[in-house]
Structures are given as C-alpha cells and as structure tokens.
MIZAPA-613686 format. One line per field, with one value per atom (N, C-alpha, C): residue in one letter; atom name; x, y, z. Coordinates in Angstrom, 2 decimals, m for minus. Example, Ala and Ser with C-alpha at 12.3 -4.5 7.8 and 13.67 -1.06 7.14 Angstrom:
! MIZAPA-613686
resn <- (A|A|A|S|S|S)
name <- (N|CA|C|N|CA|C)
c1 <- (13.19|12.30|13.20|12.85|13.67|12.90)
c2 <- (m5.69|m4.50|m3.30|m2.25|m1.06|0.03)
c3 <- (7.80|7.80|7.80|7.08|7.14|7.87)
! end
This chain:
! MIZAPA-613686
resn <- (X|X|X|X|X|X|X|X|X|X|X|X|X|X|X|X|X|X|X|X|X|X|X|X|X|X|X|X|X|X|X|X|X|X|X|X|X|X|X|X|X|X|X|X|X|X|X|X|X|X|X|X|X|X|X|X|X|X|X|X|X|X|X|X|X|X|X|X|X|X|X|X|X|X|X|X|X|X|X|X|X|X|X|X|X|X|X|X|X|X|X|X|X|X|X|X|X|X|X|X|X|X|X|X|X|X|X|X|X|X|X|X|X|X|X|X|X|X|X|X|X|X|X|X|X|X|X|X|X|X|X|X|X|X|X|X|X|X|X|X|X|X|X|X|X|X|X|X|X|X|X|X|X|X|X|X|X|X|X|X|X|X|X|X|X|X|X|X|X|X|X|X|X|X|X|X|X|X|X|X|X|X|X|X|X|X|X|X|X|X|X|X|X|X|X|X|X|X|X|X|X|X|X|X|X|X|X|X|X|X|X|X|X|X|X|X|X|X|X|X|X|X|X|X|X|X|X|X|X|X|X)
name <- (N|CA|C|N|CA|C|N|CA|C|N|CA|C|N|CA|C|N|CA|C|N|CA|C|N|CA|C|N|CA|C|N|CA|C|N|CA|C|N|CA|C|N|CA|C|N|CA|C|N|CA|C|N|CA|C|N|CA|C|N|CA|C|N|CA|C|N|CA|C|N|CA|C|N|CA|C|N|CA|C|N|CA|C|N|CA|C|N|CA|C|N|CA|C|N|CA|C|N|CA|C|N|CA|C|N|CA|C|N|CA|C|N|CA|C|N|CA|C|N|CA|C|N|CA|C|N|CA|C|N|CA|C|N|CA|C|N|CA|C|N|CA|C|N|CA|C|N|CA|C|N|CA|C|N|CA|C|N|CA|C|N|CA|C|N|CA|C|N|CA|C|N|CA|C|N|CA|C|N|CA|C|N|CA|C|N|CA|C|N|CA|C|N|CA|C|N|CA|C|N|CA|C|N|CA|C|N|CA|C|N|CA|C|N|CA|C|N|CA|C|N|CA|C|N|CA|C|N|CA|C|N|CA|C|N|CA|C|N|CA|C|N|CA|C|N|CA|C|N|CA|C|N|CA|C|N|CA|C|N|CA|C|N|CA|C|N|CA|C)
c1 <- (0.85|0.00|0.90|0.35|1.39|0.34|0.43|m0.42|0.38|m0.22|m0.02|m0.85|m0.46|m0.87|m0.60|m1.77|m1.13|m1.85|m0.71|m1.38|m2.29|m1.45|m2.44|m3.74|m3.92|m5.59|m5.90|m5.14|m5.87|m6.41|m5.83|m6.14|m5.31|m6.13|m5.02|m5.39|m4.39|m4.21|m4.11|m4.59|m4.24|m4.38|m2.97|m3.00|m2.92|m3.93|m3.89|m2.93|m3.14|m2.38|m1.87|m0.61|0.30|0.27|0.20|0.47|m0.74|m1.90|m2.54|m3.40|m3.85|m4.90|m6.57|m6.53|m7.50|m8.94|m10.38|m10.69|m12.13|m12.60|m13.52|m13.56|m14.02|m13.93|m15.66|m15.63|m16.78|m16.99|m18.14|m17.98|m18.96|m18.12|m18.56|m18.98|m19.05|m19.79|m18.98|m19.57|m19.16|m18.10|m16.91|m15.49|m14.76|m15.10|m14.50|m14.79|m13.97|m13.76|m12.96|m13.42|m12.32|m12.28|m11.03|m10.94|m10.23|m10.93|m11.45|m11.13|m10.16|m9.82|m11.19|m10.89|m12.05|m13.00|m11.89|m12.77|m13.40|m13.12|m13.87|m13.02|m11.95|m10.97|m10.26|m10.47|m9.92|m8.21|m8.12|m6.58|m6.35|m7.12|m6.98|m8.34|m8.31|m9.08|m8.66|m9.14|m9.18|m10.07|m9.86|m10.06|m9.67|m10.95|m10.94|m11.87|m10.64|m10.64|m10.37|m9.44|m8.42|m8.65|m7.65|m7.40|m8.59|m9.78|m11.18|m11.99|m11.25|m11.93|m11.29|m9.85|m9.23|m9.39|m9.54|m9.35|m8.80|m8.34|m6.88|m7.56|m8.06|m8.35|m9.62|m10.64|m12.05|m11.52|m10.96|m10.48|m9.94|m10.63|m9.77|m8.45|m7.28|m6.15|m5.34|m4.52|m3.80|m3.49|m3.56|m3.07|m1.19|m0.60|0.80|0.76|0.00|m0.02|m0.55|m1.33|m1.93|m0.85|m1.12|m0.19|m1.25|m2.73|m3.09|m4.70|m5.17|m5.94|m7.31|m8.79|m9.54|m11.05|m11.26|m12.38|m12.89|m13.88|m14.41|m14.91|m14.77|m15.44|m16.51|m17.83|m18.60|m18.47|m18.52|m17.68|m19.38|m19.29|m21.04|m20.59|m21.65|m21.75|m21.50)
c2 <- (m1.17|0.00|1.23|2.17|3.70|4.80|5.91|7.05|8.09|8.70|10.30|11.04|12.21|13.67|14.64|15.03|16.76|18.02|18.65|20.04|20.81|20.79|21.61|21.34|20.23|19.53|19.36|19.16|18.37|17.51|16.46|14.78|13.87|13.06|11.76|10.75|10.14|8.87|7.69|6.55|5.21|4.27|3.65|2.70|1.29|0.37|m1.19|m1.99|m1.74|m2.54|m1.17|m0.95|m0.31|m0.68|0.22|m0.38|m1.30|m1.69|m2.15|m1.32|m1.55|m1.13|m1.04|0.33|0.51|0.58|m0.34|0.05|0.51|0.51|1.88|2.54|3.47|4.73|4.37|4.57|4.81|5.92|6.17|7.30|6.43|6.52|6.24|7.24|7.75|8.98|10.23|11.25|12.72|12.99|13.42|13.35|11.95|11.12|9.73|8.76|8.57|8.04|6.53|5.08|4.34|4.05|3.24|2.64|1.62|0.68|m0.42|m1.24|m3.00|m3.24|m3.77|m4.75|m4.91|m6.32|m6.88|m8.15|m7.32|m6.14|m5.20|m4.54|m5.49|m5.52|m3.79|m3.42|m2.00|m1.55|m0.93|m0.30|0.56|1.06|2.28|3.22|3.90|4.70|6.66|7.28|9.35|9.59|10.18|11.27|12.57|13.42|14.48|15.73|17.03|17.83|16.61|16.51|15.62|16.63|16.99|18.60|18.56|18.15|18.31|17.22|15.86|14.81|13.85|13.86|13.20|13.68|12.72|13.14|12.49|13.28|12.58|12.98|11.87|12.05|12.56|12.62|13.32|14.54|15.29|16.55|16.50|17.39|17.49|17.87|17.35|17.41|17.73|17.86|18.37|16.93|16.43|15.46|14.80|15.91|15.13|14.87|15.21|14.94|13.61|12.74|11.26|10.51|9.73|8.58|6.84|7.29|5.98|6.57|5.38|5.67|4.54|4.93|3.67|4.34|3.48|4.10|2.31|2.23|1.56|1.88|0.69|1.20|0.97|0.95|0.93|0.58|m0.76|m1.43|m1.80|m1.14|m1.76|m2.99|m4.01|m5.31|m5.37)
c3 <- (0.00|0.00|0.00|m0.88|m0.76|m0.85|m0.25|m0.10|m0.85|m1.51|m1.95|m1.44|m1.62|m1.30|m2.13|m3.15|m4.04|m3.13|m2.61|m2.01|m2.81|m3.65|m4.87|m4.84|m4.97|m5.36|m4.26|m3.16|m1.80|m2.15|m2.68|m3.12|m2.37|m1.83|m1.21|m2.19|m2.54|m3.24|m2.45|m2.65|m1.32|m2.87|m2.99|m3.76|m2.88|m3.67|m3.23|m4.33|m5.48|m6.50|m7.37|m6.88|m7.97|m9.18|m10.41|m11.16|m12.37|m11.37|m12.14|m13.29|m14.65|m14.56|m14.80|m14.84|m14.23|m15.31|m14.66|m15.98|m15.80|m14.27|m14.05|m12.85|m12.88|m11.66|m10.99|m9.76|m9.07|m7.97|m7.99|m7.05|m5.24|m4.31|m3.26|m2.38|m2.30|m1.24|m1.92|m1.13|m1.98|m1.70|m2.54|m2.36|m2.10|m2.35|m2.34|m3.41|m4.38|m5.67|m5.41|m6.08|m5.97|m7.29|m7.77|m8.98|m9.32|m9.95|m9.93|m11.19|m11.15|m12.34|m13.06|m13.77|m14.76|m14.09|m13.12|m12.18|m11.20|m10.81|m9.47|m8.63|m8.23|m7.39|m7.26|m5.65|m5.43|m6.05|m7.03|m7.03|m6.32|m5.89|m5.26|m4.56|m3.91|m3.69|m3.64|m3.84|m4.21|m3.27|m2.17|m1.44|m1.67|m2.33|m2.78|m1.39|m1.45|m0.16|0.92|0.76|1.89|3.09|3.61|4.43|5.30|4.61|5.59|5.70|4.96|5.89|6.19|6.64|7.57|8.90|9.43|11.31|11.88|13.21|13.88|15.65|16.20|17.92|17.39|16.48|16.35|15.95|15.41|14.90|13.97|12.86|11.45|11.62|10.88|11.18|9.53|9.71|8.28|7.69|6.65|6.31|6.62|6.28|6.96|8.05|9.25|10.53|11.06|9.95|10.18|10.05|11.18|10.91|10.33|10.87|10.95|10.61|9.43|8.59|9.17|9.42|10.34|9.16|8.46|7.63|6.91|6.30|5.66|4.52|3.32|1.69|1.20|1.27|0.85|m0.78|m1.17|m2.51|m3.31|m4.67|m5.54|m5.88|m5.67|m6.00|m7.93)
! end
C-alpha cells in the first residue's frame, strides 16, 4: 500500500495494487472516488478535499499529521 498527497488539489491517493490497470472509476460517497480493475478488485481509492476529511483524535487534522488511517469502503456489488 502507498499514499499520496497533491497540495495543490488536496487529493489523497491510497494505492492497493500499484500499477494495475485501471478500468472503471466509481464514485462512493461525496469526495471519495475508488478505482477499480475490470474483475472489481480495489486499485486504489481518491479522497478528494483531503485537508477536511481526515481526522486525527475526532479533529480534522492536516493530512501530513496522520499517521493511521480507520475508515471503511462501501464497494457496488
């Protein structure tokens, strides 16, 4: 697993399979995108406006400041 971060965009990246690809996008809740090879399987997931929905102790926190990520994916059948 590897995470990015573009300040610019305030996008976090969370890759599951580097490398693979990719051959559709879904949208899971508002600002949260995953994408998906052609069997289903997560490559990754986009958290879009990062900055404001990570939290660290119940408090939005800056993204370089997380160390540890506790969320669930809501995946379409």
């Amino acid at each position: 697993m590897e995470i990015t971060y573009d300040k610019k965009a305030d996008a976090m990246y969370i890759y599951f399979q580097k490398g693979a690809k990719i051959a559709r996008t879904v949208e899971l809740a508002d600002l949260l995108v995953a994408d998906l090879d052609k069997k289903g399987n997560v490559i990754g997931v986009e958290i879009l406006a990062a900055s404001h929905q990570v939290k660290k102790n119940g408090k939005a926190s800056r993204v370089k400041d997380v160390n540890l990520f506790n969320f669930s994916l809501p995946l379409p059948a």
